[in-house]
Biopython code that builds the backbone (N, CA, C, O; Angstrom):
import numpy as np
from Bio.PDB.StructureBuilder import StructureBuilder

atoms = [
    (1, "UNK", "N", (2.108, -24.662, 16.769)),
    (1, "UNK", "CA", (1.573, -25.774, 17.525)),
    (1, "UNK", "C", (2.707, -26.314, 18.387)),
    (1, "UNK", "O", (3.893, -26.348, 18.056)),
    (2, "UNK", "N", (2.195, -26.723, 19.508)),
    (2, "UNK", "CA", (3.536, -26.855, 20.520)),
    (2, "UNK", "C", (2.762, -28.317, 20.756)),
    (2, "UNK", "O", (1.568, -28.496, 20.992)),
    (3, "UNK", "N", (3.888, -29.361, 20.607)),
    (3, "UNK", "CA", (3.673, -31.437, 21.019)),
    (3, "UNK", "C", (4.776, -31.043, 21.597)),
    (3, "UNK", "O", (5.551, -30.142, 21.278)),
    (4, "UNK", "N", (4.800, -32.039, 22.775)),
    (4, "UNK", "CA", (5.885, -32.125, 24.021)),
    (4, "UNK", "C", (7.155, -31.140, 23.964)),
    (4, "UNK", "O", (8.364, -31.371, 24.010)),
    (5, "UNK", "N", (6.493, -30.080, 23.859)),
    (5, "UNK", "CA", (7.874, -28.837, 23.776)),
    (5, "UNK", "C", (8.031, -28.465, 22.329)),
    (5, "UNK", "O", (8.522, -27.343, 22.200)),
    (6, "UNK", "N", (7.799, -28.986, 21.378)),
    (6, "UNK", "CA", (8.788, -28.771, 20.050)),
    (6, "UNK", "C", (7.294, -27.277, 19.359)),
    (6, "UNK", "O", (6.130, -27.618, 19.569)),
    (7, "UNK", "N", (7.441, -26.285, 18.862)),
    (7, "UNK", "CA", (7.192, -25.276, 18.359)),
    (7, "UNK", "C", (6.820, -25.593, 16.523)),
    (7, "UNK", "O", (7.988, -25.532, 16.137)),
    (8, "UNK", "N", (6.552, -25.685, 16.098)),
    (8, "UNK", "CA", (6.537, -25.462, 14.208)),
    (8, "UNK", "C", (5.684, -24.422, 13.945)),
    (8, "UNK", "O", (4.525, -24.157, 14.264)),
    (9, "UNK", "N", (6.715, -23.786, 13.149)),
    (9, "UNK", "CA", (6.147, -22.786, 11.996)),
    (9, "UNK", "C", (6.863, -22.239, 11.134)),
    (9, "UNK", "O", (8.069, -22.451, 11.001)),
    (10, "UNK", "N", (5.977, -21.239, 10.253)),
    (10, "UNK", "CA", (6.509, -20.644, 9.168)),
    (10, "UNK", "C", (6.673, -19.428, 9.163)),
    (10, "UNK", "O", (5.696, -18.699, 9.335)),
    (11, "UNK", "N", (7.830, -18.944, 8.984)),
    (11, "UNK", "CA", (8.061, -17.597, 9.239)),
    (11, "UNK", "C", (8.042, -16.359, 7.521)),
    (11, "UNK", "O", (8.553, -16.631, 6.435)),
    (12, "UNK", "N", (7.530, -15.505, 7.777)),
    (12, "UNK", "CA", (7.722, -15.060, 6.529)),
    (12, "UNK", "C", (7.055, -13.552, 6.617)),
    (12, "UNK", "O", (6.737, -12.928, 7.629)),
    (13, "UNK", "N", (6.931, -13.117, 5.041)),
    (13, "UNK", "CA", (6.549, -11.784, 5.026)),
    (13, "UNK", "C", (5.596, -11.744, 3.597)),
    (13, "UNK", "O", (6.118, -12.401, 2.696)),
    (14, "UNK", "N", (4.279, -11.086, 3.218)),
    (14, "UNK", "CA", (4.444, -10.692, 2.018)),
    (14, "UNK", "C", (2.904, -11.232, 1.996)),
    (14, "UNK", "O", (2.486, -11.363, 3.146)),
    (15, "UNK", "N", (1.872, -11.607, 0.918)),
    (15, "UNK", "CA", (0.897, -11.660, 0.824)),
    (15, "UNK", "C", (0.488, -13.689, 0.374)),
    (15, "UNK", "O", (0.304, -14.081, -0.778)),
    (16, "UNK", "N", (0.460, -14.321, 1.244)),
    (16, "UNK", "CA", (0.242, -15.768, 1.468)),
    (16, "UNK", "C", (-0.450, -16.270, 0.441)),
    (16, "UNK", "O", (-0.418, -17.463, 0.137)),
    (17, "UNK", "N", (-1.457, -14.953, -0.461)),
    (17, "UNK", "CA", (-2.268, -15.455, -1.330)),
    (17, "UNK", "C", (-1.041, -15.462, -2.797)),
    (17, "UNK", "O", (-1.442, -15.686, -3.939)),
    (18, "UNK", "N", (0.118, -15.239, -2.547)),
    (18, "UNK", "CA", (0.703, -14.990, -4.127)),
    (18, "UNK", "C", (2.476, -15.226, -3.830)),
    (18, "UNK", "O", (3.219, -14.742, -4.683)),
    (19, "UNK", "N", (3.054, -15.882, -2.759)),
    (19, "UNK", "CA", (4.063, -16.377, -2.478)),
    (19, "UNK", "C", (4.028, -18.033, -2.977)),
    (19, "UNK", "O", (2.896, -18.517, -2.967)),
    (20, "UNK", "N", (4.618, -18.520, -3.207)),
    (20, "UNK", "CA", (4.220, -19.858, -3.822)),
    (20, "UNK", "C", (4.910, -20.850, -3.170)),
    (20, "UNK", "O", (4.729, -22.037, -3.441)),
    (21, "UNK", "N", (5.943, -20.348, -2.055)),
    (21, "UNK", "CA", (6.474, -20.697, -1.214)),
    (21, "UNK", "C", (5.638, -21.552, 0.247)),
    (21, "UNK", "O", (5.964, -22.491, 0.972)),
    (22, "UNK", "N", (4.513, -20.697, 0.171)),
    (22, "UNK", "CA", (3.850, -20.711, 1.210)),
    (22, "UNK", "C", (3.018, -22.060, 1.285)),
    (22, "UNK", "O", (2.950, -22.856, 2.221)),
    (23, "UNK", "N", (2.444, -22.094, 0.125)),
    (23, "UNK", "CA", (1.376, -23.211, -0.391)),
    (23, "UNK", "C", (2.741, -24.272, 0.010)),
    (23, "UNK", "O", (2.906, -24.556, 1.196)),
    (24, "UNK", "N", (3.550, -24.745, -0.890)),
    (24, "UNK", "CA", (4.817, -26.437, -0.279)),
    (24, "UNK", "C", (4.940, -25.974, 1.439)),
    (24, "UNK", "O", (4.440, -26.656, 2.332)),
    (25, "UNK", "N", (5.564, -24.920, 1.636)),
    (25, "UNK", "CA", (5.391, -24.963, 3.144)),
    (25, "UNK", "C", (4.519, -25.768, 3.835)),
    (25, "UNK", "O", (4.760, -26.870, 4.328)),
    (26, "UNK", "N", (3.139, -24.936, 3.841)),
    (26, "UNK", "CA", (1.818, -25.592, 4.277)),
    (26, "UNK", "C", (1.652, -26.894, 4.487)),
    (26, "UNK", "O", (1.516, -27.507, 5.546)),
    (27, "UNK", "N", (1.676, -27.275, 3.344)),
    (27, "UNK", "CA", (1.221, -28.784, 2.896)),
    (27, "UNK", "C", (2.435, -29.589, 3.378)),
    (27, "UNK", "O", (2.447, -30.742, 2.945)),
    (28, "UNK", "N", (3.583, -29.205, 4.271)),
    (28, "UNK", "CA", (5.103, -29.984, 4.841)),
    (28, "UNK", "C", (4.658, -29.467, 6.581)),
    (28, "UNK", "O", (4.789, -30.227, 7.541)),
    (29, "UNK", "N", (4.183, -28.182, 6.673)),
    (29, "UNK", "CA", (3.689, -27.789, 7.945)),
    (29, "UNK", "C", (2.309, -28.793, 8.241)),
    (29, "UNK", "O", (2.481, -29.405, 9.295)),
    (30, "UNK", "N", (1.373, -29.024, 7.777)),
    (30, "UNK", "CA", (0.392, -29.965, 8.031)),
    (30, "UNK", "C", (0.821, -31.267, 7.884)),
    (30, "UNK", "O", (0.839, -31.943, 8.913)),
    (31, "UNK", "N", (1.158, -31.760, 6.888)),
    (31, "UNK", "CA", (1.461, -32.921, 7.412)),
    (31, "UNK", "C", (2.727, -33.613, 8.319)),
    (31, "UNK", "O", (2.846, -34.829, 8.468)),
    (32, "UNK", "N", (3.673, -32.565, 8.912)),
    (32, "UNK", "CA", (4.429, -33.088, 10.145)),
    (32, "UNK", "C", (3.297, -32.857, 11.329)),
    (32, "UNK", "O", (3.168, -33.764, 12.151)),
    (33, "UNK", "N", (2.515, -31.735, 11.440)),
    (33, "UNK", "CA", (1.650, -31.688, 12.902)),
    (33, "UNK", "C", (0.740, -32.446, 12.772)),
    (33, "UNK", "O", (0.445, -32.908, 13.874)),
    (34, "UNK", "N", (-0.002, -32.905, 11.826)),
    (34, "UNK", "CA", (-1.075, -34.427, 12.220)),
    (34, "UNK", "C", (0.293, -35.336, 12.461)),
    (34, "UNK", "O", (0.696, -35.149, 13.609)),
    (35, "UNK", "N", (0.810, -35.911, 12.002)),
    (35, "UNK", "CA", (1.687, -36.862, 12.280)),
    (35, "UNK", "C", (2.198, -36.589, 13.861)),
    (35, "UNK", "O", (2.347, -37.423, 14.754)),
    (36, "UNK", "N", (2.311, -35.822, 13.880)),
    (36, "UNK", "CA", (3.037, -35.710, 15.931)),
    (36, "UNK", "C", (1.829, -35.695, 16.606)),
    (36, "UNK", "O", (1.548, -36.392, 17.581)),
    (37, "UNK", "N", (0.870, -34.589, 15.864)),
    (37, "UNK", "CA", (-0.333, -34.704, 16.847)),
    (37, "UNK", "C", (-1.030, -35.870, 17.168)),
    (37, "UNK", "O", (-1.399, -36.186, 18.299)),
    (38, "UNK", "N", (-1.232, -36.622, 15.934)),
    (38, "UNK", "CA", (-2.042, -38.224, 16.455)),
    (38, "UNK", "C", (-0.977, -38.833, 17.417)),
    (38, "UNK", "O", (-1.212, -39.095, 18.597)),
    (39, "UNK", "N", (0.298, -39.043, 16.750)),
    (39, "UNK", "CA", (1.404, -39.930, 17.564)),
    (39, "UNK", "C", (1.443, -39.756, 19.041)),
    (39, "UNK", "O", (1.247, -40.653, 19.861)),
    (40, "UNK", "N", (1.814, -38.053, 19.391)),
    (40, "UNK", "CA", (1.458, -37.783, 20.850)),
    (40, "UNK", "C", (0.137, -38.273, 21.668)),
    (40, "UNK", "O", (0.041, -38.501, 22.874)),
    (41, "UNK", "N", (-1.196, -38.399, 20.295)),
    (41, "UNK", "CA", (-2.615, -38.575, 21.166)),
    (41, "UNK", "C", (-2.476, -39.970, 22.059)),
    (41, "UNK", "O", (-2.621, -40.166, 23.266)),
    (42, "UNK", "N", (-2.046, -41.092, 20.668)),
    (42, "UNK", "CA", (-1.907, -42.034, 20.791)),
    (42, "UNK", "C", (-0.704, -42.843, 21.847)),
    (42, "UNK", "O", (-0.640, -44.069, 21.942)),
    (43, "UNK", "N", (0.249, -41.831, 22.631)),
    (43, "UNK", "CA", (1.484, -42.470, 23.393)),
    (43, "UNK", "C", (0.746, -41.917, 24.616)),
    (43, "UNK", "O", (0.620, -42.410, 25.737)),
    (44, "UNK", "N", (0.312, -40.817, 24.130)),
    (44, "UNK", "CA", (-0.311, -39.700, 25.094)),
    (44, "UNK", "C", (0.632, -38.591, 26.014)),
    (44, "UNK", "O", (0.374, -37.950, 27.033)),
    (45, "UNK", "N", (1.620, -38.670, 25.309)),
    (45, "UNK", "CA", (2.426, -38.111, 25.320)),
    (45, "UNK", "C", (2.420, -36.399, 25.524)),
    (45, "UNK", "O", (2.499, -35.730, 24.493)),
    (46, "UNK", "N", (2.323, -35.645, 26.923)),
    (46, "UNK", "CA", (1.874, -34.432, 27.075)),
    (46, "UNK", "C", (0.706, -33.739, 26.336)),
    (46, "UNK", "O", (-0.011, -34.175, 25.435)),
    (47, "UNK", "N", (0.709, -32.726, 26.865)),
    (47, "UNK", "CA", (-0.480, -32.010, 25.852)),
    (47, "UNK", "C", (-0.534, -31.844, 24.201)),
    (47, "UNK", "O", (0.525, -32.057, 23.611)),
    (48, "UNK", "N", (-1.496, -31.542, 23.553)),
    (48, "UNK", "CA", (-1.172, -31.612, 22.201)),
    (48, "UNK", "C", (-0.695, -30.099, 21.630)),
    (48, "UNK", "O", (-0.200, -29.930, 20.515)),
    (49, "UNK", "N", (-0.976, -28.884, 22.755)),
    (49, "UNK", "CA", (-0.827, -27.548, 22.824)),
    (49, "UNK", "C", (-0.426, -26.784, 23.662)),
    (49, "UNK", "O", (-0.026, -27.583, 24.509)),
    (50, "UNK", "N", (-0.160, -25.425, 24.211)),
    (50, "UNK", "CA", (0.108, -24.934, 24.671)),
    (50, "UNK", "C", (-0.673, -23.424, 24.557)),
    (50, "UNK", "O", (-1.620, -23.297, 23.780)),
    (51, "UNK", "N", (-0.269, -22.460, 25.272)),
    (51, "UNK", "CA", (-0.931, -21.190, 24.900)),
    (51, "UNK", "C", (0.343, -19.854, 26.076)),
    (51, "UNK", "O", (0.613, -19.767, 27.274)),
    (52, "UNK", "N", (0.679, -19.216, 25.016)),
    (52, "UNK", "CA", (1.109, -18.498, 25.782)),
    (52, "UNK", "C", (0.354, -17.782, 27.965)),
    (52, "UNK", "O", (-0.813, -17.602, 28.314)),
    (53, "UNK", "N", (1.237, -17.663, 28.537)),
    (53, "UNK", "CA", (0.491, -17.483, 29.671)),
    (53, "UNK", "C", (-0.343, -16.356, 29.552)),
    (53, "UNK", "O", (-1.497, -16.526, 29.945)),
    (54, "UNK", "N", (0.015, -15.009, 29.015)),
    (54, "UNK", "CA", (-0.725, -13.498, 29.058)),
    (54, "UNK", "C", (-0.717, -13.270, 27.537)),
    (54, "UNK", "O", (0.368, -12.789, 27.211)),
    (55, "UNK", "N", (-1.656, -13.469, 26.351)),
    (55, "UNK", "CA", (-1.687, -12.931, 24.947)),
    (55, "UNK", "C", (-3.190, -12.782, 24.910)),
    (55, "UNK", "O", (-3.914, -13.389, 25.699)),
    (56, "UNK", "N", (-3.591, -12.062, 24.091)),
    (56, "UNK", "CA", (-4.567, -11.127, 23.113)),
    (56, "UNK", "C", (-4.518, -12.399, 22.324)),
    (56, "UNK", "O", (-3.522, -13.101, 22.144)),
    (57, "UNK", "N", (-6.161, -12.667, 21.721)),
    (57, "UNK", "CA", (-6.449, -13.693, 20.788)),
    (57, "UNK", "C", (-7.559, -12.923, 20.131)),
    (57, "UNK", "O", (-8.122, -11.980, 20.686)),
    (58, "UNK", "N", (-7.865, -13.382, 18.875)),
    (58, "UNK", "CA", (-9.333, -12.976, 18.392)),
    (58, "UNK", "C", (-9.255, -13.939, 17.161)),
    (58, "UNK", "O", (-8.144, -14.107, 16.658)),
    (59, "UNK", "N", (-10.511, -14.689, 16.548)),
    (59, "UNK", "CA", (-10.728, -15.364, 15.711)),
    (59, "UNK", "C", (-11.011, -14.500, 13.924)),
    (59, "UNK", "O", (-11.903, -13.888, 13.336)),
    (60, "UNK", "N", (-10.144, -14.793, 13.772)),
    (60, "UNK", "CA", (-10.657, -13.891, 12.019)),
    (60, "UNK", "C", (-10.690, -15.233, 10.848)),
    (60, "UNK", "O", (-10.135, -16.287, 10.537)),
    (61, "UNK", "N", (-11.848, -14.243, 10.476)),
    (61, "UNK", "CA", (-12.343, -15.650, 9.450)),
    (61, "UNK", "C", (-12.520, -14.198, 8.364)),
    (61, "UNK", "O", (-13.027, -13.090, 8.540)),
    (62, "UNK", "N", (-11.758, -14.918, 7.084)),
    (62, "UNK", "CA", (-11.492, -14.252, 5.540)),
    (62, "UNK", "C", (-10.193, -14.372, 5.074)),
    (62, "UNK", "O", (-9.546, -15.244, 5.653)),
    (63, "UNK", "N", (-9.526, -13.666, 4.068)),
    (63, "UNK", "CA", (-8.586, -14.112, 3.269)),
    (63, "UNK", "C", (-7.363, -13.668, 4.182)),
    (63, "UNK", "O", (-7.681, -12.996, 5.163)),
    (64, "UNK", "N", (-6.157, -13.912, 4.027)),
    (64, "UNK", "CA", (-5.107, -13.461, 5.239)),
    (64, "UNK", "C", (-4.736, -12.199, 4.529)),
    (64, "UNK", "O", (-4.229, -11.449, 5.363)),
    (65, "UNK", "N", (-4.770, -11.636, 3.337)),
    (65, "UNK", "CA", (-4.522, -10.251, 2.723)),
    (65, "UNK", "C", (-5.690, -9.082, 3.349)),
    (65, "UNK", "O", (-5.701, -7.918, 2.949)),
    (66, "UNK", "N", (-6.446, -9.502, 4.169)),
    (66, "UNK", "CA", (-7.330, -8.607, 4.325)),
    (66, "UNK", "C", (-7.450, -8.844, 6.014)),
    (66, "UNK", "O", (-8.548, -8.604, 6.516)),
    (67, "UNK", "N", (-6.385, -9.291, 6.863)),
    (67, "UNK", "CA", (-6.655, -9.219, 8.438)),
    (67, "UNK", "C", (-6.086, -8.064, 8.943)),
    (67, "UNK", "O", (-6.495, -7.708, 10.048)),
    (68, "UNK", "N", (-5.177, -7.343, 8.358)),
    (68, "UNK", "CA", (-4.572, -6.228, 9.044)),
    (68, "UNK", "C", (-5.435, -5.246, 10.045)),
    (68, "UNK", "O", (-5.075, -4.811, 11.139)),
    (69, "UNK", "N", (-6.754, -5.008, 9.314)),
    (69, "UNK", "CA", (-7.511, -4.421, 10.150)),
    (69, "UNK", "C", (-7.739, -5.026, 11.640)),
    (69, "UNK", "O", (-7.644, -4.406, 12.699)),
    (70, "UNK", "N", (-7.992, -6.090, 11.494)),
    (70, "UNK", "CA", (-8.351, -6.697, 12.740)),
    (70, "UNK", "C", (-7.309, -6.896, 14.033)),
    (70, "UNK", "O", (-7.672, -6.818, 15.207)),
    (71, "UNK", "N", (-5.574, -7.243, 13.474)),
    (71, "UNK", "CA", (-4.265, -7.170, 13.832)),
    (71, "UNK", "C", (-4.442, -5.639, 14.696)),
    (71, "UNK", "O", (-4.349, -5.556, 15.921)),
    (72, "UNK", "N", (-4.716, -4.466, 13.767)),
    (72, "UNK", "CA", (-4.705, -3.080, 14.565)),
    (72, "UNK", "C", (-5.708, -2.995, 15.450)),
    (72, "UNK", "O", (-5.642, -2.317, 16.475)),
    (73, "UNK", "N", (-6.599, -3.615, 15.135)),
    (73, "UNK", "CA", (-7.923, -3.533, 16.736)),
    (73, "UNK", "C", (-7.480, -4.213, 17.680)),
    (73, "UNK", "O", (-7.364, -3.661, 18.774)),
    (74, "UNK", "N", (-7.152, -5.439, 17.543)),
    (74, "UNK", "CA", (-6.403, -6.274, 18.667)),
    (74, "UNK", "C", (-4.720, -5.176, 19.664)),
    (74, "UNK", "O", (-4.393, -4.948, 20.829)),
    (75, "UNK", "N", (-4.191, -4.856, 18.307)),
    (75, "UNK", "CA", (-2.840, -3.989, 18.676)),
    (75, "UNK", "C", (-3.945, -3.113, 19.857)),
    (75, "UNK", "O", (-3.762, -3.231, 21.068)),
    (76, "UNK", "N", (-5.024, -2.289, 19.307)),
    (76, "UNK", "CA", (-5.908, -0.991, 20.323)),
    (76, "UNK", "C", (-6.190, -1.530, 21.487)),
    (76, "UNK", "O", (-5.963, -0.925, 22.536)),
    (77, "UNK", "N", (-6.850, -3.026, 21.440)),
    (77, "UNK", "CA", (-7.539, -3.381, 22.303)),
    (77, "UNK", "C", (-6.861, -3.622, 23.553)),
    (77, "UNK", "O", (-7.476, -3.617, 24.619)),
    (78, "UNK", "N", (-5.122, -3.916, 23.438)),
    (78, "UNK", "CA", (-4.024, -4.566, 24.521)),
    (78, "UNK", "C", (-4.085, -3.129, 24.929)),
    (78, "UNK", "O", (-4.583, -2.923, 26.035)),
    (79, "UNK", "N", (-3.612, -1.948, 24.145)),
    (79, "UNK", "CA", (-3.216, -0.972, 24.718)),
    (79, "UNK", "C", (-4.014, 0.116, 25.686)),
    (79, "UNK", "O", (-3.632, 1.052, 26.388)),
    (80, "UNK", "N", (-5.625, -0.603, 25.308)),
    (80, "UNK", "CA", (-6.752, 0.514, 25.611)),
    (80, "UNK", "C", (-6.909, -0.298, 27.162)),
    (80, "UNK", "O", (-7.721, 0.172, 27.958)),
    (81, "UNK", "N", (-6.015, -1.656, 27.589)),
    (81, "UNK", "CA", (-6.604, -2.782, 28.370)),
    (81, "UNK", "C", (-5.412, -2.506, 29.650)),
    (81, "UNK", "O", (-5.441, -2.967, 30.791)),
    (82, "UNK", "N", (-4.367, -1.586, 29.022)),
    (82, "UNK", "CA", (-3.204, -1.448, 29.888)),
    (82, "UNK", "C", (-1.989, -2.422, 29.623)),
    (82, "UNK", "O", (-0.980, -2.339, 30.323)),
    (83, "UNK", "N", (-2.062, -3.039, 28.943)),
    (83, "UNK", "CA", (-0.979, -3.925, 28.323)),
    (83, "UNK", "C", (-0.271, -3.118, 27.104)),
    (83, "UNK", "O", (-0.695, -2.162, 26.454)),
    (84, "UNK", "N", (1.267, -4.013, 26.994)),
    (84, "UNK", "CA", (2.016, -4.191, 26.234)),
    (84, "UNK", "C", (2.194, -5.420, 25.026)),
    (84, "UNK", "O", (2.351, -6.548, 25.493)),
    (85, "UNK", "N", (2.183, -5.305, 23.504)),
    (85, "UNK", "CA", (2.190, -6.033, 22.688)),
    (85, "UNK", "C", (3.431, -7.016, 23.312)),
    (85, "UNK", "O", (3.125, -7.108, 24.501)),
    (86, "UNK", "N", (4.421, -7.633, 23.145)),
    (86, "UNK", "CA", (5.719, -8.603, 23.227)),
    (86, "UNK", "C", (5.707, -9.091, 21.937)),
    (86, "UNK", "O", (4.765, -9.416, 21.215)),
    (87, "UNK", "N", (6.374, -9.091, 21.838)),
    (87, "UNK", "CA", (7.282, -9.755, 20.423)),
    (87, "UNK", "C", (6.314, -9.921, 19.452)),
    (87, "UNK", "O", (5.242, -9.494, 19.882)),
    (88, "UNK", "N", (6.205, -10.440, 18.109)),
    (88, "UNK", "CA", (5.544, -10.909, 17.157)),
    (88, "UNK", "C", (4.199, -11.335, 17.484)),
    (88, "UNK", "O", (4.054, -12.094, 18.442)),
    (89, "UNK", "N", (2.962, -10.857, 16.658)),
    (89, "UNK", "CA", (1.883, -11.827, 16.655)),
    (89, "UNK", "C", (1.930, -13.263, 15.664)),
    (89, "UNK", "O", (2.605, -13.520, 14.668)),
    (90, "UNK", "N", (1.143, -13.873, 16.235)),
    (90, "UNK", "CA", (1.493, -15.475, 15.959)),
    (90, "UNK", "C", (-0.444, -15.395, 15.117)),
    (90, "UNK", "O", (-1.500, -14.779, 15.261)),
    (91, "UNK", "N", (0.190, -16.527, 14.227)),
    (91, "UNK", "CA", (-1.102, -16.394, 13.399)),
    (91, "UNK", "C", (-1.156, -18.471, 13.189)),
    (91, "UNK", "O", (-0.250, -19.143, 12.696)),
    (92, "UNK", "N", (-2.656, -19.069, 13.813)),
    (92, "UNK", "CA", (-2.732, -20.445, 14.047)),
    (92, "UNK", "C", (-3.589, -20.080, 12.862)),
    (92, "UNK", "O", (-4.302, -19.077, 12.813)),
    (93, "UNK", "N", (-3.415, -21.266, 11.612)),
    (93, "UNK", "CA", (-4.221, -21.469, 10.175)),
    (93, "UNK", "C", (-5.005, -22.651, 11.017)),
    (93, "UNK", "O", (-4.540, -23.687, 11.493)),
    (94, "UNK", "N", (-6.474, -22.097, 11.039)),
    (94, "UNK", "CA", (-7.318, -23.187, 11.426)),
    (94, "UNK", "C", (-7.765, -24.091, 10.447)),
    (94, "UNK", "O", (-8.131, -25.240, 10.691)),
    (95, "UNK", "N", (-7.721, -23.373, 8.932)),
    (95, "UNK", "CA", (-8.332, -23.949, 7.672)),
    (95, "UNK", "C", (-6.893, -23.677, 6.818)),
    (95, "UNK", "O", (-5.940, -22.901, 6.891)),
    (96, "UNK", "N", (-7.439, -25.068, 5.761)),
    (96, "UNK", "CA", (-6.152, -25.839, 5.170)),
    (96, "UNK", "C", (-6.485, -24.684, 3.798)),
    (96, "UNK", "O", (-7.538, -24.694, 3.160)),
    (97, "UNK", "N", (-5.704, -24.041, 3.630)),
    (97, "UNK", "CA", (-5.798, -22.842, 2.371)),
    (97, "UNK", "C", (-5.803, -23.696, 1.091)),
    (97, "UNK", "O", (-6.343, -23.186, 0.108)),
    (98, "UNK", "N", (-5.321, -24.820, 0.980)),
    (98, "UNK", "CA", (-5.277, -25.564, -0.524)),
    (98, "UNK", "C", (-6.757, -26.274, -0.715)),
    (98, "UNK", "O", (-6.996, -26.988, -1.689)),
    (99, "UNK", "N", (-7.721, -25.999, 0.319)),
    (99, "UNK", "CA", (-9.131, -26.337, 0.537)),
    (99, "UNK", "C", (-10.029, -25.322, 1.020)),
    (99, "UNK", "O", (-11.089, -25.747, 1.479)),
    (100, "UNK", "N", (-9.887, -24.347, 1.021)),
    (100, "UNK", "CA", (-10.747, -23.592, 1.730)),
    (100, "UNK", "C", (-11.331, -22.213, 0.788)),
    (100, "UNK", "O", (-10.577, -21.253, 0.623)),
    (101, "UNK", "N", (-12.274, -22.217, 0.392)),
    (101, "UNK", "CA", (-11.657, -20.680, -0.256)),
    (101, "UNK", "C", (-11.339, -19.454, 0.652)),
    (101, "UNK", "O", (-11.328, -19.439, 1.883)),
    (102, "UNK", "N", (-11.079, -18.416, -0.219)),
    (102, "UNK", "CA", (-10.111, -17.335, 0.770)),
    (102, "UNK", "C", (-11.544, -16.458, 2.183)),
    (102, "UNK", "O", (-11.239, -16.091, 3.318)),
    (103, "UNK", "N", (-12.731, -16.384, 1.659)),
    (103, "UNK", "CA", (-13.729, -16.146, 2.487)),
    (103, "UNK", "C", (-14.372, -17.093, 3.560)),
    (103, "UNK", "O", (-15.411, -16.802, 4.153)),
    (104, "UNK", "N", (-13.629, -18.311, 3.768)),
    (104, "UNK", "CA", (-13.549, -19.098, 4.737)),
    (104, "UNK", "C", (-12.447, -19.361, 5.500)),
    (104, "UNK", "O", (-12.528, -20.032, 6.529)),
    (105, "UNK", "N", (-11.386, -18.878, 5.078)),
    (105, "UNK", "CA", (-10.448, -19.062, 6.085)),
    (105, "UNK", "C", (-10.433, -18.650, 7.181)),
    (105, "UNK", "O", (-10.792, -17.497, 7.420)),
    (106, "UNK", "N", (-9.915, -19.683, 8.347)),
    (106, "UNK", "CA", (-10.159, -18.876, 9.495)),
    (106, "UNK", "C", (-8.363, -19.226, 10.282)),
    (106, "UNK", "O", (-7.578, -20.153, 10.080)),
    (107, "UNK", "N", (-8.277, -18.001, 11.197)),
    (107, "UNK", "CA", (-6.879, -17.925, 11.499)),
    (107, "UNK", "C", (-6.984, -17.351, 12.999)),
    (107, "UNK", "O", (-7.445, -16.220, 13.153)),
    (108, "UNK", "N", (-6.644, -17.968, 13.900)),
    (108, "UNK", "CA", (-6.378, -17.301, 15.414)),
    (108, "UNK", "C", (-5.523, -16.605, 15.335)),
    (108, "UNK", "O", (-4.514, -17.145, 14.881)),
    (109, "UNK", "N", (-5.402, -15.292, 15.644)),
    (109, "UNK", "CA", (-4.635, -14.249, 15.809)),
    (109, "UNK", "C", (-3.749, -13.911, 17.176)),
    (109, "UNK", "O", (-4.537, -13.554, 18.052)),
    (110, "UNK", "N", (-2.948, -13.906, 17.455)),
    (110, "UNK", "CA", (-2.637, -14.029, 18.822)),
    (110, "UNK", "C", (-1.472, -12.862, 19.377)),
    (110, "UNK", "O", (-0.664, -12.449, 18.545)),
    (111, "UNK", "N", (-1.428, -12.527, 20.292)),
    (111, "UNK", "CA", (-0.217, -11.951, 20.343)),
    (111, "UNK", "C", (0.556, -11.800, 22.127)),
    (111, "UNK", "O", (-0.224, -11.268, 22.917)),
    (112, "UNK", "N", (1.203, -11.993, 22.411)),
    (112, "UNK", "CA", (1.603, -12.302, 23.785)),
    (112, "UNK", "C", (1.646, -10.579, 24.448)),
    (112, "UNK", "O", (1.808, -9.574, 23.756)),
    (113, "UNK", "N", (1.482, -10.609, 25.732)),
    (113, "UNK", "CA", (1.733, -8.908, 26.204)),
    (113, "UNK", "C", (2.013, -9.056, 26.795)),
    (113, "UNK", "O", (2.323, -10.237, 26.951)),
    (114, "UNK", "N", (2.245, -8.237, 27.751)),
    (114, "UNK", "CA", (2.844, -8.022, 28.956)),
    (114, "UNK", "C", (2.715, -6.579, 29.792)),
    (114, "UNK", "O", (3.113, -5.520, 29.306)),
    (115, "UNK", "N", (2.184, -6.669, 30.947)),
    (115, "UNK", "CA", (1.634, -5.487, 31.707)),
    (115, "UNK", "C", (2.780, -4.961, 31.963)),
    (115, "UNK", "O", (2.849, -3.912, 32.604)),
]
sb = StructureBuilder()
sb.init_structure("model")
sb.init_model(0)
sb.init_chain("A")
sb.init_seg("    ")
for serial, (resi, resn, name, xyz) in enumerate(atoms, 1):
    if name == "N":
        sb.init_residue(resn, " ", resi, " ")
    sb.init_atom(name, np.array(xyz, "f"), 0.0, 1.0, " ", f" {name:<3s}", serial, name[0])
structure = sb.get_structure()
């Protein structure tokens, strides 16, 4: 999430459903971005987001141990489109995992390219 320039996230590797790391993360990652996000609404202080200029998006809704498939269709879809992946795909948690069960989660998938 990008408030007046500043970026947050969590970087990591491994299966989100069984890192235990991830869950205190989360719950320190959500509650600094409501806190900037209202604060910015309320000063009005630039946009509340951003979006890369040229990336691949697709909405996946289910557990995050089971998106890979969808990651490689998106990977097909840049390449079948004439594009290049760029750096890392970026993954936006639309649903709060300490509330959601794992067949509702939903996660924007994203990934920046470049022709």
């Amino acid at each position: 999430m990008r408030i007046a320039g500043i970026l947050m996230m969590i970087d990591g590797a491994g299966d989100l459903n069984t890192v235990p790391a991830f869950e205190a993360s989360i719950g320190t990652l959500y509650g600094a971005a409501f806190t900037m996000k209202f604060s910015a609404k309320k000063t009005g202080v630039g946009p509340d987001y951003t979006v890369a200029p040229l990336s691949a998006q697709t909405m996946y809704v289910g557990p995050y141990c089971d998106e890979a498939p969808t990651i490689a269709a998106m990977h097909r879809f840049i390449l079948e489109k004439g594009y290049s992946p760029r750096g890392r795909h970026h993954e936006i948690y639309m649903s709060d995992p300490r509330r959601t069960t794992p067949e509702r989660l939903r996660t924007i998938l994203r990934h920046p390219v470049s022709k």
